[in-house]
Structure formats: C-alpha cells, structure tokens
Backbone as a chain_set.jsonl record, in Angstrom:
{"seq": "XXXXXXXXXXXXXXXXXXXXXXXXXXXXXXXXXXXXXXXXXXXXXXXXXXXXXXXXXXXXXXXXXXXXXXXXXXXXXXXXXXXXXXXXXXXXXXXXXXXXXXXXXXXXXXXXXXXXXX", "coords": {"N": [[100.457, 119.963, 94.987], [101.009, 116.451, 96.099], [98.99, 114.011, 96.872], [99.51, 112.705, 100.489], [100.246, 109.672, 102.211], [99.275, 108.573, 105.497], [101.573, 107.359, 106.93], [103.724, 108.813, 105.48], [102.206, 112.123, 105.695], [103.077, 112.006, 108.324], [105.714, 112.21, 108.82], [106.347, 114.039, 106.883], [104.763, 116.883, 107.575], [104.094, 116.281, 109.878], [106.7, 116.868, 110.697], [107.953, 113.926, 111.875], [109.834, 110.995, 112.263], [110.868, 108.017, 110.245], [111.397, 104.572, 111.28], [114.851, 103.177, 111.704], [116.55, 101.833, 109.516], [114.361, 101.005, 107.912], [113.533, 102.577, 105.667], [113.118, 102.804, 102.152], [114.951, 103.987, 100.432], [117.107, 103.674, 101.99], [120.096, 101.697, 101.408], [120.108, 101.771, 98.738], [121.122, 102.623, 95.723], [121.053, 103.619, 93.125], [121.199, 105.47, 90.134], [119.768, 108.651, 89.124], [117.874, 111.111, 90.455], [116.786, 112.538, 93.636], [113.678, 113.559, 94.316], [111.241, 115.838, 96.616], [108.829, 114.364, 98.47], [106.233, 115.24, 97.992], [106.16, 117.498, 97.065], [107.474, 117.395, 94.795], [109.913, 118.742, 93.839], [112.78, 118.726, 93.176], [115.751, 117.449, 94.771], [118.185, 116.414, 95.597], [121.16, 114.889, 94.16], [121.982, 111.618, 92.905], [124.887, 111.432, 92.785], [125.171, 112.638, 95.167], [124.865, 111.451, 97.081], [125.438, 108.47, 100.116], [126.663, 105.492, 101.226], [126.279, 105.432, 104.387], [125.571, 103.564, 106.933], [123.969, 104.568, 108.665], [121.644, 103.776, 109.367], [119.538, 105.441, 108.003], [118.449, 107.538, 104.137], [121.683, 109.128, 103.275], [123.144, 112.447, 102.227], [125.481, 113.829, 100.824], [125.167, 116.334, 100.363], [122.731, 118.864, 99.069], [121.004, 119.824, 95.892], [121.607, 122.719, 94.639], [120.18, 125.531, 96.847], [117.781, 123.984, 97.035], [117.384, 122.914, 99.621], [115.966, 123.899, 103.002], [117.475, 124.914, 106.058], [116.598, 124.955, 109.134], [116.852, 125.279, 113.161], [116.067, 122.88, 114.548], [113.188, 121.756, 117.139], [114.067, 121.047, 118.945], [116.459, 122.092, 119.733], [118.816, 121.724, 119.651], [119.62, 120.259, 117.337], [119.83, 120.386, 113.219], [117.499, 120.883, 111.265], [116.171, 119.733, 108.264], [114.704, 120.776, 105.335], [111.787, 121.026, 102.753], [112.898, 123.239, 100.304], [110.766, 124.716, 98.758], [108.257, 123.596, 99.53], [108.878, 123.396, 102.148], [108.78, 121.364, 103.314], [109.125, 118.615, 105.861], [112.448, 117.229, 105.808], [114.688, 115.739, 107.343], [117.704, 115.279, 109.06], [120.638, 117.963, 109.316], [124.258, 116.847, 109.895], [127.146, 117.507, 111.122], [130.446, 117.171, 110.687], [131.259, 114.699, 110.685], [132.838, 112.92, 109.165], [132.45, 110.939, 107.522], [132.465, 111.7, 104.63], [134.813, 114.283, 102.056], [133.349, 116.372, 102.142], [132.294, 116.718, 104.703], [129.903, 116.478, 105.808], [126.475, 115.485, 106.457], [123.5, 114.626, 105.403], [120.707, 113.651, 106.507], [118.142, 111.691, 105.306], [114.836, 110.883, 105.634], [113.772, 108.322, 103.909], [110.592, 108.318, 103.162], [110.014, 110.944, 102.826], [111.227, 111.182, 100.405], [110.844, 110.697, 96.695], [112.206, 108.734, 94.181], [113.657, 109.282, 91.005], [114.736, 107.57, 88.045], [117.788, 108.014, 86.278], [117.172, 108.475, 82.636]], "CA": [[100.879, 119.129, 96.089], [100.592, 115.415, 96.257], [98.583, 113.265, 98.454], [99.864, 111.901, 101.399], [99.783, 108.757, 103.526], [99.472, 108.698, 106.801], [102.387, 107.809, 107.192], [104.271, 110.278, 105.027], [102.276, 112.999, 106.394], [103.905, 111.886, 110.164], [107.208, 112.438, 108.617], [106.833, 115.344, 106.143], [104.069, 117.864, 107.847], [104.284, 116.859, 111.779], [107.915, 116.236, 111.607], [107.986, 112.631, 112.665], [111.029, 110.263, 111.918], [110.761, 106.514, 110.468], [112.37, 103.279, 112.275], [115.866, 103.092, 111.163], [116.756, 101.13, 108.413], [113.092, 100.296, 107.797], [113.252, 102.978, 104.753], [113.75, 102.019, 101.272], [116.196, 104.651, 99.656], [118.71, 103.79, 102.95], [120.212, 101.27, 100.682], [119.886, 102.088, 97.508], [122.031, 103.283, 94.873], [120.869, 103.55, 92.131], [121.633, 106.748, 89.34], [118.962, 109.797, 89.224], [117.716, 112.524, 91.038], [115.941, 112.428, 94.794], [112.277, 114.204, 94.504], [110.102, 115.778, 97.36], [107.445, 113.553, 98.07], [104.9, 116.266, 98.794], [105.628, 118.289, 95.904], [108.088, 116.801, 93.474], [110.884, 119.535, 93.665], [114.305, 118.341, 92.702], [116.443, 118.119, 96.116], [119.524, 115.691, 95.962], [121.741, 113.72, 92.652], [122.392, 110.141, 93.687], [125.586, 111.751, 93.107], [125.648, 112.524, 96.637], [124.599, 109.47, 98.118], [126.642, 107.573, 100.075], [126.589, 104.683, 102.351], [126.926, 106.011, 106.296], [125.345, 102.73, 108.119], [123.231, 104.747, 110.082], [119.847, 103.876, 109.32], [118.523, 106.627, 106.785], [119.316, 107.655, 103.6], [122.691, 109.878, 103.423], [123.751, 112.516, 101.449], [126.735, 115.34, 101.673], [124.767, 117.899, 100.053], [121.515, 118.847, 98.518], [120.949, 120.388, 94.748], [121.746, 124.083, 95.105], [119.366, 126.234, 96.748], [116.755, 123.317, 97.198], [117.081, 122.457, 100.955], [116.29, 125.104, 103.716], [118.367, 124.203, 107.1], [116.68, 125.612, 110.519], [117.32, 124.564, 113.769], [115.162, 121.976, 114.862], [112.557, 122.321, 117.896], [115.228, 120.412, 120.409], [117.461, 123.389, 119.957], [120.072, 120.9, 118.977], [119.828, 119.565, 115.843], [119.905, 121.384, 112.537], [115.859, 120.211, 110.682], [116.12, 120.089, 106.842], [113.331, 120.996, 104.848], [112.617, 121.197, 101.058], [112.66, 125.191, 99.987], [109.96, 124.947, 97.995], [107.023, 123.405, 100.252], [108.82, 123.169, 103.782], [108.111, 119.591, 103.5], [110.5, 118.014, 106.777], [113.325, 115.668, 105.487], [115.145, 114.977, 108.366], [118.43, 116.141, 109.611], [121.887, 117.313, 109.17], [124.712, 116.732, 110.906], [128.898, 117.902, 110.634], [132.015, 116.83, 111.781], [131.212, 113.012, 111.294], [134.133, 112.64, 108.486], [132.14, 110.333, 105.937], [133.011, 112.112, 103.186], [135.347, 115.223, 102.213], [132.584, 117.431, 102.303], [132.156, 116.328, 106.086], [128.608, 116.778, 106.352], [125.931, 114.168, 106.326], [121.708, 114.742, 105.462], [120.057, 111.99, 107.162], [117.015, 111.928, 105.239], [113.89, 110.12, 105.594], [112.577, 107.769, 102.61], [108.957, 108.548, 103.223], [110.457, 112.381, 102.679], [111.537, 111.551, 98.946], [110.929, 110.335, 95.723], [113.349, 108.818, 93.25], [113.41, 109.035, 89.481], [116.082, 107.215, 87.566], [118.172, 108.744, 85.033], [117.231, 107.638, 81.606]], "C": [[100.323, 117.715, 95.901], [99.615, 114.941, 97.338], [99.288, 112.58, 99.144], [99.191, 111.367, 101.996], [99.48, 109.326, 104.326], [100.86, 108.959, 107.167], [103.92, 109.04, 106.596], [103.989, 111.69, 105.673], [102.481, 113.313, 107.685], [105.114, 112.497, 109.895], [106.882, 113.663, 107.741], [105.618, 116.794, 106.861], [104.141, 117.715, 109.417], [105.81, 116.381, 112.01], [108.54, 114.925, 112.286], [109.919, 111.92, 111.755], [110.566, 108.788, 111.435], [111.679, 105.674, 110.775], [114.056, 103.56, 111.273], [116.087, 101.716, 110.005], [115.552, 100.312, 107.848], [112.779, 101.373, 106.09], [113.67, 102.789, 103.182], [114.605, 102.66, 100.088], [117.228, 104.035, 100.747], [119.572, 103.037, 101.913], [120.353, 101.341, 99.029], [120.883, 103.096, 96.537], [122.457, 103.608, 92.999], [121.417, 105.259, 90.711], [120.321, 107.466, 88.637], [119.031, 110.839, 90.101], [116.4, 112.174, 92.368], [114.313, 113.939, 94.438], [111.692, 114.68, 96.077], [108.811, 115.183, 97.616], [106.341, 114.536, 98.299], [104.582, 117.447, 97.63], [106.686, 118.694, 94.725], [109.257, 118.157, 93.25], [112.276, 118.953, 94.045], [115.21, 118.867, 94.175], [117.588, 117.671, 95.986], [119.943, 114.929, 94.506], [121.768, 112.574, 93.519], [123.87, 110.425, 93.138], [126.561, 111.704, 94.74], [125.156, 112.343, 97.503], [125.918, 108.785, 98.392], [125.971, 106.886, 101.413], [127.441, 105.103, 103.85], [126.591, 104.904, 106.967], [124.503, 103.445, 108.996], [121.678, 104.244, 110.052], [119.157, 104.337, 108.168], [119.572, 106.782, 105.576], [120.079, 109.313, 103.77], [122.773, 110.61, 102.267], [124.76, 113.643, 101.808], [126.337, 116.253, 100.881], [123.493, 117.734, 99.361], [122.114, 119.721, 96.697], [120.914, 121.997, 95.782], [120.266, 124.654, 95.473], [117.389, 125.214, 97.125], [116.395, 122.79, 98.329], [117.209, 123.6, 101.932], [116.694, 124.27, 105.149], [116.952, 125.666, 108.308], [116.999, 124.36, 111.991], [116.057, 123.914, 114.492], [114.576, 122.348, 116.622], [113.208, 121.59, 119.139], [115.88, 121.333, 120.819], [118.551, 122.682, 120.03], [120.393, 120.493, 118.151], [119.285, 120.287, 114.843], [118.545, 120.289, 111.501], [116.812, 120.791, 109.335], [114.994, 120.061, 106.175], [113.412, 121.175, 103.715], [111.755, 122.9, 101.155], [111.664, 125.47, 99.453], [108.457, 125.007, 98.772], [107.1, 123.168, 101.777], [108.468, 121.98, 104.249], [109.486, 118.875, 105.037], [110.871, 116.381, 105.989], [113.669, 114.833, 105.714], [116.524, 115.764, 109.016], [119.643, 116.336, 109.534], [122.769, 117.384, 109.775], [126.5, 116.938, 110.346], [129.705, 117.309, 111.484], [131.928, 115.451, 111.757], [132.375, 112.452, 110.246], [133.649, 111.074, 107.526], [132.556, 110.417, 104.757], [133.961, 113.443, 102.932], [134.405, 116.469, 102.927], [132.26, 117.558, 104.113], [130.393, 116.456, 106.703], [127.85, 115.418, 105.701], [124.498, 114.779, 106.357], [121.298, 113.493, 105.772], [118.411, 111.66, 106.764], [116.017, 111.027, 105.43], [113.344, 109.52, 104.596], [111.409, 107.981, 102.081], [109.231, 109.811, 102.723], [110.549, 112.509, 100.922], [110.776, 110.328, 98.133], [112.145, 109.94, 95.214], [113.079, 108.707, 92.07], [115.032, 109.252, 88.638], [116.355, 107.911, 86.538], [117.87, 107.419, 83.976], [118.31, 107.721, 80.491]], "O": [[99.148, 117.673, 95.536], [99.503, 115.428, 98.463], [99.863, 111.669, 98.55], [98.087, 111.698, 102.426], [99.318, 110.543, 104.243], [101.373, 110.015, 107.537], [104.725, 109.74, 107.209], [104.888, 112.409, 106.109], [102.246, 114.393, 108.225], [105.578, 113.302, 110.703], [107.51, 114.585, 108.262], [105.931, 117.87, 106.351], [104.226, 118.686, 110.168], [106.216, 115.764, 112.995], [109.468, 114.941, 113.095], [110.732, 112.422, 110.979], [109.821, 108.241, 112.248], [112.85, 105.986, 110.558], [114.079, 104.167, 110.203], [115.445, 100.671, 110.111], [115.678, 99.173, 107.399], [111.874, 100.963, 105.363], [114.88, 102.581, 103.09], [114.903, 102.072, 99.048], [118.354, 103.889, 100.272], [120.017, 103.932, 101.195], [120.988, 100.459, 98.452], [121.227, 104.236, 96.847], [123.391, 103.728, 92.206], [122.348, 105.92, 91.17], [119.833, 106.915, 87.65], [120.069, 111.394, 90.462], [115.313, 111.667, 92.092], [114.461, 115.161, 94.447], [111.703, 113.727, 96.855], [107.803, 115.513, 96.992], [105.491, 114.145, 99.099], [103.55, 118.044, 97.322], [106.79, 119.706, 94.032], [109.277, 118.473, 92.06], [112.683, 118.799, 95.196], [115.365, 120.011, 94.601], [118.412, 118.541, 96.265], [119.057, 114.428, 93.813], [121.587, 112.627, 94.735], [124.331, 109.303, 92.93], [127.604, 111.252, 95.212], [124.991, 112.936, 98.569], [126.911, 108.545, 97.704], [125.194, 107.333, 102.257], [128.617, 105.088, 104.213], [127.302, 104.882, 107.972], [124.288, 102.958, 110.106], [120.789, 104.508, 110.861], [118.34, 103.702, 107.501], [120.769, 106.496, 105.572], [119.518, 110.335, 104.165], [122.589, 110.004, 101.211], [124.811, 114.23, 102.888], [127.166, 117.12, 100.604], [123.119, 116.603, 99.051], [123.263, 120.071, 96.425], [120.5, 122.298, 96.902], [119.296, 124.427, 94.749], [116.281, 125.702, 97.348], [115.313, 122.207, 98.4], [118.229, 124.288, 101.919], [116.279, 123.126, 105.331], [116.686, 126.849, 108.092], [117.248, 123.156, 111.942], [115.148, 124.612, 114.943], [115.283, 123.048, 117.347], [112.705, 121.678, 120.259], [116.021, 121.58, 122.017], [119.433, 123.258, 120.667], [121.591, 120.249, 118.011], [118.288, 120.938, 115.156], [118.774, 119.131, 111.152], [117.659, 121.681, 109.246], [114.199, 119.179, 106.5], [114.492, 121.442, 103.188], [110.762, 123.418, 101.667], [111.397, 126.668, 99.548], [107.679, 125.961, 98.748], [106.173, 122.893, 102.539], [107.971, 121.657, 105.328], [110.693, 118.824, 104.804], [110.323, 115.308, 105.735], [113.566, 113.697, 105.251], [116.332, 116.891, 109.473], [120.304, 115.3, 109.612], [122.508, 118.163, 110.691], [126.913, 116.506, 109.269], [129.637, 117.03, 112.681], [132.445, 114.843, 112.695], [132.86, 111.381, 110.613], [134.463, 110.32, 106.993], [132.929, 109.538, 103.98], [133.924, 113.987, 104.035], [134.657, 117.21, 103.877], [132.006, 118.663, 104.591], [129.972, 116.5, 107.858], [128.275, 114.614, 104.871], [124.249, 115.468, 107.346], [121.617, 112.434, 105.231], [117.562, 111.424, 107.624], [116.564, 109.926, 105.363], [112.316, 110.062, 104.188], [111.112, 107.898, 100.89], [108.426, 109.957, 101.803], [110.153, 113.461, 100.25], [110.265, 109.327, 98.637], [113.163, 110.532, 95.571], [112.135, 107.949, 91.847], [115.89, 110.129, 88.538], [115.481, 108.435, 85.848], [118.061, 106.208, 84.092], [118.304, 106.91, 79.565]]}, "num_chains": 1, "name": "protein.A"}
C-alpha cells in the first residue's frame, strides 16, 4: 500500500469527494492506463475517458473485473471502489447518454494514478 496524504486519505479511506473541477485528471487526455492511488492496481484505459463537463474525471467503464460497485451510504447513489484494496473512487451513474455505453464513473483524481503508455 502506498502512503497517503491527507488529503487522498479524505477521498480514498473516509469516502470524501474533491471540489469539482479542482482535480487534475478532469481534463486530461492523455494515452495510458488509470492506477489506484493507494495500491497501484490497474482500473481504467484512457480509452475510456471522455469529456462529460461535470467536474471529475469520466469514464464509461473500468478494466474488467477491477472496479467493485456498491450502493453508497445515501442509499442512492451507486459508490465505486477499486477490487483490489476497496480504495473509494467515486461514483457511477446511468441513463445520462454521454456515450453508447450510457454509463458514466465520476471518479476522483486524488483516487488515481496515471501512467502513460510508452
């Protein structure tokens, strides 16, 4: 396991959220593979990244098998987590018609890593 910030461990161990568009994957588009910041397990391609405008970064799906979905402690919204260390991502959400796939991960920056393809 890595060390965490502060603020990382707000967002990946108590669940917290950061400001909207204050994170620095939202933007970003570069070509690799999204990391767990907490314990480096392979979650998302920049494949499927895409620009939503909402704030966070987006994607319409995770790497197989690498994101566990429960339902978040509102009892409304579906929490994403990485499978490996339960690290919180952020959250996902259907029916918003972004992309074919229709689904949207709204993840948190502080949540990942990136490492470019070489």
């Amino acid at each position: 396991m890595n060390k965490l910030s502060k603020e990382e461990e707000f967002i990946i161990i108590h669940k917290g959220t950061e400001a909207p568009f204050s994170g620095e994957y939202t933007d970003f588009f570069e070509k690799g593979i999204y990391l767990c910041r907490q314990c480096n397990a392979p979650l998302y391609k920049s494949s499927d990244k895409f620009k939503s405008h909402c704030g966070w970064a987006s994607f319409d799906g995770g790497i197989k098998d690498a994101i566990k979905e429960q339902l978040d402690s509102d009892g409304a919204r579906v929490e994403i987590l990485c499978s490996k260390c339960g690290g919180h991502l952020g959250h996902k959400f259907n029916g918003e018609g972004f992309t074919p796939k229709n689904t949207r991960h709204c993840v948190n920056s502080l949540s990942i890593n990136f490492k470019k393809d070489v």
